[in-house]
MIGU-224115 format. One record per residue: residue in one letter; residue number from 1; x, y, z of N, C-alpha, C in turn. Coordinates in steps of 0.05 Angstrom, whole numbers, plus 32768, in hexadecimal, padded with zeros to 4 digits. Layout:
<semis>
resn,resi,n.x,n.y,n.z,ca.x,ca.y,ca.z,c.x,c.y,c.z
a,NUM,X,Y,Z,X,Y,Z,X,Y,Z .
...
</semis>
This chain:
<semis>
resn,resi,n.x,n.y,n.z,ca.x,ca.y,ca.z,c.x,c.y,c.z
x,1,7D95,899B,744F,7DAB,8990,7440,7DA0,8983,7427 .
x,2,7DAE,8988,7410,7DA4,8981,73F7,7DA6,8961,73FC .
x,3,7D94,8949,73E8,7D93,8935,73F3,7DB3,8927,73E4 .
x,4,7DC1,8936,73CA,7DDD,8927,73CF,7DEC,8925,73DD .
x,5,7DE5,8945,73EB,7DFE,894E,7411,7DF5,893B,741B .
x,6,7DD9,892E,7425,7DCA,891A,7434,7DEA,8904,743C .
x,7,7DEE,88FA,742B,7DFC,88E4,7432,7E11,88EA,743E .
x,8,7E25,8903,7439,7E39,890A,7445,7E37,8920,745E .
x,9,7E2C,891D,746B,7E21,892B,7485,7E32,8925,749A .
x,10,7E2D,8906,749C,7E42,88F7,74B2,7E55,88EF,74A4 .
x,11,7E61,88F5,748A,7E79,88F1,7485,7E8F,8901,7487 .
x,12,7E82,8924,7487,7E8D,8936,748E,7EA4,8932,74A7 .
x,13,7E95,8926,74B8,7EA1,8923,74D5,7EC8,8915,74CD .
x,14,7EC0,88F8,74BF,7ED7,88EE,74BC,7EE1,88FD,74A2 .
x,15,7ED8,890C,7490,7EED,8910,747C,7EF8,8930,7489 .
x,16,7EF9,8933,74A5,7F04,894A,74B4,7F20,8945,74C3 .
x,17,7F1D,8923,74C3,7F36,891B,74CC,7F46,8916,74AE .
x,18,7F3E,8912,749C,7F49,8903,7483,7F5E,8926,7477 .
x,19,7F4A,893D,7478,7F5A,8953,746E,7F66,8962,7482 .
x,20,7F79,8979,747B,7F84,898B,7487,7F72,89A1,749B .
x,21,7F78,8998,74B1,7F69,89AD,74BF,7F62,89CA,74BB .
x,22,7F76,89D3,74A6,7F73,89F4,749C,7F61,89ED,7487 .
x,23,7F57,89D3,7482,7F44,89CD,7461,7F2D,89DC,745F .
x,24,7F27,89F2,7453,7EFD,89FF,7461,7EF4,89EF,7450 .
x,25,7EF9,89E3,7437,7EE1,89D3,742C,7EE9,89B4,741E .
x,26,7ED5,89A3,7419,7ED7,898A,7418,7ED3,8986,73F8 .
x,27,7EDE,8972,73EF,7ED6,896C,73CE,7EBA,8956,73D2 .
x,28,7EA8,895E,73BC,7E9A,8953,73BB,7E92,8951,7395 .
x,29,7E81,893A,7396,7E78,8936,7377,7E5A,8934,7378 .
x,30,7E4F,8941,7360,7E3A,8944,734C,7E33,8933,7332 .
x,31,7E37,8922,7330,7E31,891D,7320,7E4D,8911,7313 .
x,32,7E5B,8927,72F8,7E77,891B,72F5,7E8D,892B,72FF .
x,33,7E76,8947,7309,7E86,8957,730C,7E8D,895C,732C .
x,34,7EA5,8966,7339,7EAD,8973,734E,7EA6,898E,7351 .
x,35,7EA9,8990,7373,7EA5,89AD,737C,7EAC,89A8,7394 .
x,36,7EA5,89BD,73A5,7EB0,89BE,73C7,7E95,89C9,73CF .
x,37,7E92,89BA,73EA,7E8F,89CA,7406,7E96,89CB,741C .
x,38,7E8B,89DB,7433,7E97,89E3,7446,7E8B,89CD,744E .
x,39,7E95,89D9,7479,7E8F,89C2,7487,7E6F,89BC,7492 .
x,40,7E60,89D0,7486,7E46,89D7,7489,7E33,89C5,7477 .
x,41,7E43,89C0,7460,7E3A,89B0,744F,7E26,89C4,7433 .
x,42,7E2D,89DA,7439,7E2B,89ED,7425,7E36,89EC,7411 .
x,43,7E26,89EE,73F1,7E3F,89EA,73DE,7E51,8A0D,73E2 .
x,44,7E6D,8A03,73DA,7E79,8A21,73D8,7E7D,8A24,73B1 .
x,45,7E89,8A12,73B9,7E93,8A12,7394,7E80,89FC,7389 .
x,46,7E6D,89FF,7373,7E63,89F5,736C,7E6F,89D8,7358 .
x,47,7E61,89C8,7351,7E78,89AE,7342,7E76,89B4,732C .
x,48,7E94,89C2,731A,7E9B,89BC,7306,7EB4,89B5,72F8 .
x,49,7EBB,89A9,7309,7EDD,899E,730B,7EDC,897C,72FC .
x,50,7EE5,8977,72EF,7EEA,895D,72E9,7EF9,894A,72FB .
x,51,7F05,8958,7312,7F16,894A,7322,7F23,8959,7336 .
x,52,7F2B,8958,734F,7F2F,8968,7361,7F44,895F,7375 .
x,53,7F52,897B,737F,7F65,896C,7398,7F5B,8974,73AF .
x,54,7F64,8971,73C8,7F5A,8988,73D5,7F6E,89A0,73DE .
x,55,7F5A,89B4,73ED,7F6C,89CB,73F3,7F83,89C3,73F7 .
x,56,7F97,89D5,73FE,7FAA,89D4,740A,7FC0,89ED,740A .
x,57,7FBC,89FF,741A,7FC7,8A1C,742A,7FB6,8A2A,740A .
x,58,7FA1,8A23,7413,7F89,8A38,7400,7F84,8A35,73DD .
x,59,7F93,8A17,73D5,7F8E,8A15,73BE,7F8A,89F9,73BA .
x,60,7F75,89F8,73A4,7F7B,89DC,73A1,7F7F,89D8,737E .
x,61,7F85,89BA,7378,7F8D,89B3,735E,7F70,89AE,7356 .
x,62,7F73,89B0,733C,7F52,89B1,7329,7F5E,89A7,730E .
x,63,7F4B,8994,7304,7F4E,898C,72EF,7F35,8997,72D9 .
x,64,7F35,899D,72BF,7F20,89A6,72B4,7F2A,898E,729B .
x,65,7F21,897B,7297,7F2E,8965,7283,7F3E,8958,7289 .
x,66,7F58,895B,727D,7F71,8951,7282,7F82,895F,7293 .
x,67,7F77,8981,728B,7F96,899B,728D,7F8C,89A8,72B5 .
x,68,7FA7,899E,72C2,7F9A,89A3,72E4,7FA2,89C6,72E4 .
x,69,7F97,89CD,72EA,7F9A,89E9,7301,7F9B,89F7,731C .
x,70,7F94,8A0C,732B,7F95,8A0F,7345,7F7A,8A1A,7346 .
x,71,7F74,8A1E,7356,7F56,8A29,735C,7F67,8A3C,737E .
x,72,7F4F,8A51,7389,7F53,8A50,73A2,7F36,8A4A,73A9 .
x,73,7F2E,8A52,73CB,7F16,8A51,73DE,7EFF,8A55,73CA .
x,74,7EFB,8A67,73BF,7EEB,8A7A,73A9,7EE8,8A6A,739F .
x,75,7EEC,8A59,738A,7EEC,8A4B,7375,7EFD,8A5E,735A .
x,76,7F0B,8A70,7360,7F1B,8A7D,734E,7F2C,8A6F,733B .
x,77,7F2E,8A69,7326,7F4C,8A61,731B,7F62,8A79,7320 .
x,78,7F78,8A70,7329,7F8E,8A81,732F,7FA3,8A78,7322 .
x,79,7FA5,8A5A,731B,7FB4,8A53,7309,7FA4,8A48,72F4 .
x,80,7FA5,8A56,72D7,7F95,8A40,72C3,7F93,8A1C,72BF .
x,81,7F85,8A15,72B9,7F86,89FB,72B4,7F9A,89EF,7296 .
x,82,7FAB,89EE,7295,7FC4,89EB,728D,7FDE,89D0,728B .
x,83,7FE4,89C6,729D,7FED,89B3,72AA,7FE0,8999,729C .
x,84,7FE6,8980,7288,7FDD,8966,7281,7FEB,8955,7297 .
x,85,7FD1,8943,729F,7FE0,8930,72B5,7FDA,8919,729B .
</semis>
């Protein structure tokens, strides 16, 4: 486990009750940036999100700045980043 996963190892456990049981991966941060992994603690999507939601029925919200978008599992944009919150 990389030593930033290090700390969230045993947090995995409780942030399993915190998300949706259909969730495959967890938000995590790098630095300033976001990404996901699974429950393995594998990165999937690497961090380059400015800000993150989590999944939910296979997409989650992504911010790149200000303008949010959709992402799916992949790290795909499927909806552009678009949207000013």
């Amino acid at each position: 486990m990389a030593p930033r996963l290090a700390l969230l190892g045993p947090a995995l456990t409780l942030l399993g009750a915190l998300y949706a049981a259909d969730s495959p991966l967890y938000p995590i941060r790098s630095g300033r940036q976001f990404g996901f992994i699974d429950r393995t603690g594998q990165d999937v999507i690497p961090p380059r999100f400015d800000r993150v939601n989590e999944f939910q029925e296979g997409l989650a919200v992504v911010w790149i700045g200000s303008q949010a978008g959709y992402i799916d599992v992949t790290g795909n944009l499927v909806i552009q980043p678009q949207y000013s919150t």
